[in-house]
C-alpha positions in Angstrom: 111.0 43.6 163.3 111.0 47.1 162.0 108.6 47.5 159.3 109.6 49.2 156.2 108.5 53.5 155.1 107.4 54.0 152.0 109.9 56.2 150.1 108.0 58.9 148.9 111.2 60.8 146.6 112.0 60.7 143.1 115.2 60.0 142.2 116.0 62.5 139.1 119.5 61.6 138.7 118.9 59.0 136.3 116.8 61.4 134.2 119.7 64.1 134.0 121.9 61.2 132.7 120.0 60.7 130.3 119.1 64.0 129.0 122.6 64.7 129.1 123.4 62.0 127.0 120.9 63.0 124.7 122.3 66.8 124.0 125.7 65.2 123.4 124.7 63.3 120.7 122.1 66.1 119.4 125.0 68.7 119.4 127.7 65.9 118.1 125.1 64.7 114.8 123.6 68.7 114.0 126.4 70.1 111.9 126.4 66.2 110.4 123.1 67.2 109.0 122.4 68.5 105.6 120.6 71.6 105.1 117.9 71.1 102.3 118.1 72.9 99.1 115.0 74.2 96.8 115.4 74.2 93.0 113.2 77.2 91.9 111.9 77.0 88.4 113.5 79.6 86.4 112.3 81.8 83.5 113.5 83.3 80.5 112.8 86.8 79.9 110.1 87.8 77.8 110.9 88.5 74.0 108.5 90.9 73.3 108.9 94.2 75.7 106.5 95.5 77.9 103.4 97.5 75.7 103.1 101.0 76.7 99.8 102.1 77.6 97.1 104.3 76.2 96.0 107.2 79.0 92.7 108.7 78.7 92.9 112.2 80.3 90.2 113.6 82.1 90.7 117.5 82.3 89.0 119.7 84.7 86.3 120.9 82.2 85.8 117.2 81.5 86.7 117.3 78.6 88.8 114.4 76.9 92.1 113.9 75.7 94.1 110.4 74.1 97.7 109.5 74.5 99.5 106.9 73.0 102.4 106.4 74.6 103.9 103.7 72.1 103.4 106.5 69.2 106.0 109.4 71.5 102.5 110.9 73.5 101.0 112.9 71.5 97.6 114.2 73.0 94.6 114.5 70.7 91.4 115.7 72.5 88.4 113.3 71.1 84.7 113.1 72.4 82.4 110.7 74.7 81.4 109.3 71.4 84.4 108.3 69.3 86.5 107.1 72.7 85.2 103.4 72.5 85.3 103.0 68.9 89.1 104.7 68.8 90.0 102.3 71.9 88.7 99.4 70.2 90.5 100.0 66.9 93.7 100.6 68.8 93.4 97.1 71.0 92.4 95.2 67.6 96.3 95.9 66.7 97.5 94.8 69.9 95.3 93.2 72.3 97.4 93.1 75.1 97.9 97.2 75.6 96.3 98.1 78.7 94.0 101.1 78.8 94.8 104.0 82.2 92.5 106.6 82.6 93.9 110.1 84.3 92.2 112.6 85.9 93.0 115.8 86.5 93.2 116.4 90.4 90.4 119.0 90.4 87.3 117.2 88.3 85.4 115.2 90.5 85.3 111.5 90.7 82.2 110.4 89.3 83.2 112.1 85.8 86.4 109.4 85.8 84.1 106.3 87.0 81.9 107.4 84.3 84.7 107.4 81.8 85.5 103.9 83.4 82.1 102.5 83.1 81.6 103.5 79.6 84.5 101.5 78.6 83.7 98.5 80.4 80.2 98.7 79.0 82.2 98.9 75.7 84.2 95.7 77.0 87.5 97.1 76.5 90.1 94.9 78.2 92.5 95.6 80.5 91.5 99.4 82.1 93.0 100.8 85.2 93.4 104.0 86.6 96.5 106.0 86.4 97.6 107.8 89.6 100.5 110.3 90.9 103.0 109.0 94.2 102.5 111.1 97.2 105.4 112.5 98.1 
């Protein structure tokens, strides 16, 4: 008698069958499927308009200067001194006007920060600093 090998092949037929199978049906049921749709909140707009801001204007002397936008822009040059207390009667009318401070491209830095950390130390809200594009 003639003894038996060991078959030491896969047979992968079988699996290509089945994976063929398998893409059919994949390819037959994915246009079947329904893309999901997110419903996004919506808002209203706003009823009151944006506030236009107050500029503090540091000039190159370092001297000061107010505009207020919302009242056509007139600049009126004011001191160190009355700056918080003007600010702080101007905010009491409408809290939510933000505060930019400008300076002129030639004054240096610290003179603007200084500017900036008055006001803080004053706790006026809402201050930022008021730059030019590049271009």
């Amino acid at each position: 008698m003639r003894q038996r090998r060991l078959m030491n092949e896969i047979n992968v037929v079988p699996y290509i069958d089945v994976m063929l199978v398998l893409l059919v049906i994949f390819m037959v049921t994915a246009p079947m499927i329904q893309t999901g749709s997110v419903d996004l909140p919506s808002v209203g707009k706003s009823q009151t308009p944006p506030v236009a801001p107050l500029e503090i204007i540091v000039k190159a002397d370092q001297s000061l200067a107010l505009r207020d936008r919302a009242r056509g822009g007139q600049e009126t040059n004011i001191t160190r001194a009355d700056l918080a207390k003007r600010l702080k009667e101007m905010q009491a009318k409408n809290p939510q006007q933000p505060v930019l401070i400008a300076g002129d491209k030639s004054v240096k830095y610290e003179a603007v920060l200084s500017v900036m950390d008055e006001l803080q130390r004053q706790q006026i809200a809402k201050i930022g600093l008021l730059v030019q594009p590049g271009r």
